[in-house]
C-alpha positions as CSV (number, residue, x, y, z in Angstrom):
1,X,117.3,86.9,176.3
2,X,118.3,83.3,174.7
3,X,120.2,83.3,171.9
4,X,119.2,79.0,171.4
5,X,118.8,78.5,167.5
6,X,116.1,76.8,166.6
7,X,116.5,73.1,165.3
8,X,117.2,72.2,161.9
9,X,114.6,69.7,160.1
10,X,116.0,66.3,160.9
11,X,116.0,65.8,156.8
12,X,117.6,68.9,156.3
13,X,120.5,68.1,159.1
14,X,121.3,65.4,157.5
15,X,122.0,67.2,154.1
16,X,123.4,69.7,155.4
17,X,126.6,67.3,156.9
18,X,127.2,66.6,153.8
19,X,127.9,69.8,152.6
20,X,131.3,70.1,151.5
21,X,133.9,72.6,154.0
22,X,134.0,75.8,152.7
23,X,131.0,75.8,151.6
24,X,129.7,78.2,153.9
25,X,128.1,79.3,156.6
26,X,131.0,82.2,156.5
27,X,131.8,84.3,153.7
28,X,135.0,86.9,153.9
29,X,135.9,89.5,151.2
30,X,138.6,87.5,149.9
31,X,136.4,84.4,149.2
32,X,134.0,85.9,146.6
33,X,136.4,85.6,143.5
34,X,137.4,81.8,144.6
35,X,133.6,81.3,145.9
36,X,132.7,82.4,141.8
37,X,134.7,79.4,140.4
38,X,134.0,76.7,142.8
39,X,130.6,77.6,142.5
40,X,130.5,77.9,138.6
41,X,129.6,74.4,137.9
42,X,126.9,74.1,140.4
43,X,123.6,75.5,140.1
44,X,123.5,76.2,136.4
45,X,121.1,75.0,134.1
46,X,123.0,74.4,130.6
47,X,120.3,74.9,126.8
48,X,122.9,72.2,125.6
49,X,122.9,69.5,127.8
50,X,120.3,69.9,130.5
51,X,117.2,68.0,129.4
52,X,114.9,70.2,131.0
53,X,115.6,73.1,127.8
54,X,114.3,70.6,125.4
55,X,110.8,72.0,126.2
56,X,112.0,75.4,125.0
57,X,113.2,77.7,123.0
58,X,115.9,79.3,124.9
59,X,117.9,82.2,123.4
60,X,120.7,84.7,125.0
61,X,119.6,88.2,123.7
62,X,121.5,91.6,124.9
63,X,119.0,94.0,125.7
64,X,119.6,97.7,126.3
65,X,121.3,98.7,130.0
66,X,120.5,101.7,132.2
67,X,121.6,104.7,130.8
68,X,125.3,105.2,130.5
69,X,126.2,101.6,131.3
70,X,126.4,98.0,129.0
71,X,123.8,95.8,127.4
72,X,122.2,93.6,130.1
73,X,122.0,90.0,128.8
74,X,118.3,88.0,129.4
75,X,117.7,84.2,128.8
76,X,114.9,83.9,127.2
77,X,113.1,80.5,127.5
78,X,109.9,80.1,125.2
79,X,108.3,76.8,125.4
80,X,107.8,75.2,122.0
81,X,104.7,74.1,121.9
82,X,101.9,77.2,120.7
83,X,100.0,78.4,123.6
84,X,97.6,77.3,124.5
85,X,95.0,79.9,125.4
86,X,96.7,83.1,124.3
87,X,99.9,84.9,125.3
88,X,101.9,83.4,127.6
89,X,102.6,85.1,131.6
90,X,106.3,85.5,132.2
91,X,108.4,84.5,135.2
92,X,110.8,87.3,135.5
93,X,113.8,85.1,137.2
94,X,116.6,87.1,138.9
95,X,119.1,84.5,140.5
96,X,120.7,84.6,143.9
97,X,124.5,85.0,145.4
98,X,124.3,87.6,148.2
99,X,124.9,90.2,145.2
100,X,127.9,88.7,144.7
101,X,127.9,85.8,143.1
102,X,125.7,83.9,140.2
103,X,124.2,84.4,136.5
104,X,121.1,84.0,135.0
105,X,121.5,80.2,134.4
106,X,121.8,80.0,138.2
107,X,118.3,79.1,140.2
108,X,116.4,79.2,137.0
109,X,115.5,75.5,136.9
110,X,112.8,76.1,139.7
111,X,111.0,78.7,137.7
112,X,111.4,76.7,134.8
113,X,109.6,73.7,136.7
114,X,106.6,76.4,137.3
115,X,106.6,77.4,133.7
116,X,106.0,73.5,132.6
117,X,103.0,73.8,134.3
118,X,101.7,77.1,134.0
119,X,102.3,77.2,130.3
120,X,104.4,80.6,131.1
121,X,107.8,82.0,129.7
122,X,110.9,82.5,131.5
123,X,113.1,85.3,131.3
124,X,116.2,85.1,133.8
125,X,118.1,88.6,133.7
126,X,122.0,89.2,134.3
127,X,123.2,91.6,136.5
128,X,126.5,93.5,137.2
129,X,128.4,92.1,140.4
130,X,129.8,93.6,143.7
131,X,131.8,94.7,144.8
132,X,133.1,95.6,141.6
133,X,129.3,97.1,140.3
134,X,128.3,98.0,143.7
135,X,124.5,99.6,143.8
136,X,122.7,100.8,141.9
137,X,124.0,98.6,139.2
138,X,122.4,95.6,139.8
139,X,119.2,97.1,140.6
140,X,119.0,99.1,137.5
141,X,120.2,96.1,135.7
142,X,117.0,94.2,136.8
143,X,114.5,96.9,136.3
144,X,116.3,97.8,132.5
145,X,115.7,93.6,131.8
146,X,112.3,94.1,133.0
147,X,111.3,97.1,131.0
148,X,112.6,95.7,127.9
149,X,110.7,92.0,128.6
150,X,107.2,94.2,129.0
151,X,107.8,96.1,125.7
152,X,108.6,93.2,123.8
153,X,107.0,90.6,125.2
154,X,104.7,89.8,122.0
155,X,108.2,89.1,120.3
156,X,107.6,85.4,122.5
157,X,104.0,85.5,122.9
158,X,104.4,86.4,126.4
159,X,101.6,89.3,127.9
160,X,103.2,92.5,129.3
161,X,100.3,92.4,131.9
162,X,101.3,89.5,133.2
163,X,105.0,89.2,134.7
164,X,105.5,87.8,138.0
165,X,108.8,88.6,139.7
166,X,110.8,85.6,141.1
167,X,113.8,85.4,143.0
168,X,115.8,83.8,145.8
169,X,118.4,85.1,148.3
170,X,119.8,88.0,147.2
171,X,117.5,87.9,143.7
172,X,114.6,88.1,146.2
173,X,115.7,91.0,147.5
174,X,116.7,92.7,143.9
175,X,112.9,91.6,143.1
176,X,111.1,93.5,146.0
177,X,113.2,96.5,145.2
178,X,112.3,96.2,141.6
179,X,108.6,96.2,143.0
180,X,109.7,99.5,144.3
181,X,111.0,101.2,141.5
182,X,108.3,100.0,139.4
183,X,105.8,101.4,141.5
184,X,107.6,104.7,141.9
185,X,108.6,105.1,138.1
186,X,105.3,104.4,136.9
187,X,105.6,100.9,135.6
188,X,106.0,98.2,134.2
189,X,104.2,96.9,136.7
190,X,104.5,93.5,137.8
191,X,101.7,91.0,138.1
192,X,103.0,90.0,141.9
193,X,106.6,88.9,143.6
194,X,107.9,85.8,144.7
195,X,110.2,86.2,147.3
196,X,112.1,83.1,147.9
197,X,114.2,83.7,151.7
198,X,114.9,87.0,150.0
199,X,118.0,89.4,151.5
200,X,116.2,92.5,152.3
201,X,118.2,94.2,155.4
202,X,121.5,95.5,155.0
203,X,121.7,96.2,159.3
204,X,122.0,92.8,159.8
205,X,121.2,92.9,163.2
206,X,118.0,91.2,164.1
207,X,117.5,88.4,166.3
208,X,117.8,85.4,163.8
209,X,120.8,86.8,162.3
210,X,122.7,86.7,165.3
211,X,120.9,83.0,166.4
212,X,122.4,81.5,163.5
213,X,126.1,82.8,163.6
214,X,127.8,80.2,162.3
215,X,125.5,77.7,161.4
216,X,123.4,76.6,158.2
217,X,124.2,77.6,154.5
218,X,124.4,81.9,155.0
219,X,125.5,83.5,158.4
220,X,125.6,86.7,159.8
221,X,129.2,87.2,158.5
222,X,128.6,86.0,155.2
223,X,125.9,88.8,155.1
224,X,128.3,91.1,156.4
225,X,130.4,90.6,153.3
226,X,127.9,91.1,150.9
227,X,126.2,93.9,152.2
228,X,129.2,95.7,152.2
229,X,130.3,94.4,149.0
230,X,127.0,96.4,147.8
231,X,127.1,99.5,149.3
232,X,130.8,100.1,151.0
233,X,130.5,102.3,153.7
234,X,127.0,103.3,153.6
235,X,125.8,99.5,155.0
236,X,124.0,100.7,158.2
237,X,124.0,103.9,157.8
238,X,121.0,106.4,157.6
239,X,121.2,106.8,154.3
240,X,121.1,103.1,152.0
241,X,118.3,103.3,149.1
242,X,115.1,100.9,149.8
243,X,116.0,99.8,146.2
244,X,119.3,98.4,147.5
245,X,117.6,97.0,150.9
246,X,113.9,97.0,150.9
247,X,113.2,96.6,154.1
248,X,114.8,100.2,154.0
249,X,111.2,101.5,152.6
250,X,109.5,103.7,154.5
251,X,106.3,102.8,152.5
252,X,104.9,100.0,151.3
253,X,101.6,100.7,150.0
254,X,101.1,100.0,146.3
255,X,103.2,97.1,145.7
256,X,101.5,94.3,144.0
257,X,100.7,90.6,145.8
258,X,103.8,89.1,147.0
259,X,104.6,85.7,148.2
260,X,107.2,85.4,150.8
261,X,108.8,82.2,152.1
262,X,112.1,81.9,154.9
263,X,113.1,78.7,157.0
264,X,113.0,79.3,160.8
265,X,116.3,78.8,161.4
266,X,117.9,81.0,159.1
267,X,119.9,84.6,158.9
268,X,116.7,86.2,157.4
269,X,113.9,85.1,159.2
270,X,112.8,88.0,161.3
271,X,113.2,90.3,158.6
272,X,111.1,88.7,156.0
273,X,108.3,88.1,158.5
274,X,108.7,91.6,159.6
275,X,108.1,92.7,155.1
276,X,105.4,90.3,154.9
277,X,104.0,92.1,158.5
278,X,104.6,96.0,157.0
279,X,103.0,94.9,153.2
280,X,100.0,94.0,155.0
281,X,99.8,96.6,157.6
282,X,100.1,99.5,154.4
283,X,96.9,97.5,153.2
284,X,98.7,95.2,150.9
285,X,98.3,91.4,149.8
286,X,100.9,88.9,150.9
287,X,101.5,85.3,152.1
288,X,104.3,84.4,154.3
289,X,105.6,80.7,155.2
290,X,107.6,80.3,157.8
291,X,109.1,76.3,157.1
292,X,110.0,74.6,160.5
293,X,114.0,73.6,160.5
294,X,114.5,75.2,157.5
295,X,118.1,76.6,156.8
296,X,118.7,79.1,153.7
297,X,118.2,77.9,150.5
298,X,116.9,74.3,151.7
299,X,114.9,73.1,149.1
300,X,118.2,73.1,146.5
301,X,120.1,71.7,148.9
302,X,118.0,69.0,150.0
303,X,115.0,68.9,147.1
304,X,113.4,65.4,148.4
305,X,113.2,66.2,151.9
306,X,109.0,66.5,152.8
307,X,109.5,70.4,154.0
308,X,111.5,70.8,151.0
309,X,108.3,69.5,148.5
310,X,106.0,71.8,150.6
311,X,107.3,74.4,150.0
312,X,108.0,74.1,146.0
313,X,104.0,73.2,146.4
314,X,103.3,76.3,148.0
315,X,105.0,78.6,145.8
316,X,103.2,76.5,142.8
317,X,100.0,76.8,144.3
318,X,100.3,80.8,144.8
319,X,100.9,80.9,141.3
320,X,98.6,79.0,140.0
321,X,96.1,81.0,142.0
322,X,97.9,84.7,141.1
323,X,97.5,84.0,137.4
324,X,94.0,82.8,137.6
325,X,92.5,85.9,138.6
């Protein structure tokens, strides 16, 4: 059978020369702690500087952690104008970095776009890193952040009904597992789930994943590393939680509507088309885009590119829809 990678979108080629070496596609065990500081400065949205704040109010509050472990620290960003027709919805953010990298100021510009137009609140959660918090930790990091935002949501004029899940990469992946354990601990549950090229399958083995060895932003080896940065020797194995790797579930019934975008030519294609294919098979609602050319994580790397606008639009648009109902 051909092993041929699919081409990248010319546009996104082009930005993705330009991409500094060492910057991926690779990622080994001994890169994560250098990887954190050269990537520290990227990414991140600062309240001080960053223009993009000055629409809200955006405070650092240190909620309660799972039982037995610390305070989980949530950014909350309120706009400052009133609301305009009641409480607000909330964009749960949970940022990216193959579980290994990242904070909550990472990634949380594009939900704070949405939120400028939704009229919604954003609360980006902080988890605990691996491999030094491998799982659960940063999954019941996620769902502690979540159940605190539902009870206190009036505190910010937010609704507790209304929280929508967002994430990228590997915060994709904490998201649709968080879909899981909120639907098997009886809440809070979640409005719906945007799953941006989320990191759902610690085998690692399906047919895009070994296409695109070696190429675009997040190969086969870097998954390798993070995978097992997560869950050690278990990766693989018969035993790994759903809530660590949801593609893991053995049931998806119940979940609520999720969106879920992947470029073609990337690591996790074929296992976020096969999600999307097993939510709607169990009877559930979902949307899947597949963009043409698209490596992982190509709308941040190349934002202007027309593939790159289309599929901000798309997520925008599901929204808009989703909160309308």
């Amino acid at each position: 059978m051909s092993q041929h990678p699919p081409p990248f979108d010319p546009e996104l080629a082009a930005a993705l020369e330009q991409v500094p070496d060492g910057m991926g596609p690779g990622l080994a065990p001994g890169d994560i702690v250098p990887a954190r500081r050269a990537m520290a400065p990227f990414g991140e949205l600062d309240p001080t500087d960053d223009a993009e704040f000055a629409r809200y109010e955006a405070v650092d509050r240190r909620v309660p952690g799972p039982p037995g472990a610390p305070e989980v620290s949530l950014l909350v960003c309120r706009p400052t104008a009133p609301p305009a027709t009641g409480p607000r919805p909330v964009l749960y953010h949970v940022h990216g970095g193959g579980m290994v990298l990242g904070t909550n100021r990472a990634g949380v510009d594009a939900p704070l776009e949405w939120a400028r137009e939704l009229d919604a609140v954003v609360v980006s959660v902080e988890y605990r890193l691996a491999p030094e918090h491998p799982h659960p930790a940063p999954a019941e990091d996620v769902y502690a952040g979540l159940r605190w935002t539902a009870a206190h949501a009036a505190e910010f004029d937010a609704d507790p009904d209304r929280i929508v899940l967002v994430g990228a990469s590997a915060g994709g992946g904490l998201c649709a597992g968080l879909a899981l354990l909120t639907r098997d601990r009886g809440g809070p549950r979640p409005l719906g789930q945007v799953l941006m090229y989320p990191m759902l399958d610690d085998r690692n083995d399906s047919p895009s994943a070994h296409q695109m060895a070696g190429l675009g932003t997040w190969d086969r080896s870097a998954n390798d590393t993070a995978w097992t940065a997560l869950l050690g020797d278990r990766r693989g194995g018969p035993d790994v939680s759903p809530y660590a790797a949801p593609a893991r579930a053995g049931d998806l019934a119940g979940l609520p509507p999720a969106f879920l975008d992947v470029g073609s030519a990337e690591t996790f294609r074929d296992e976020v088309v096969a999600y999307a294919s097993r939510i709607w098979r169990a009877g559930g609602v979902a949307e899947l885009h597949v963009w043409p050319g698209g490596f992982h994580g190509f709308d941040a790397l190349a934002p202007e590119a027309a593939v790159s606008r289309a599929a901000r639009a798309a997520r925008l648009d599901w929204l808009r829809r989703l909160l309308a109902r």
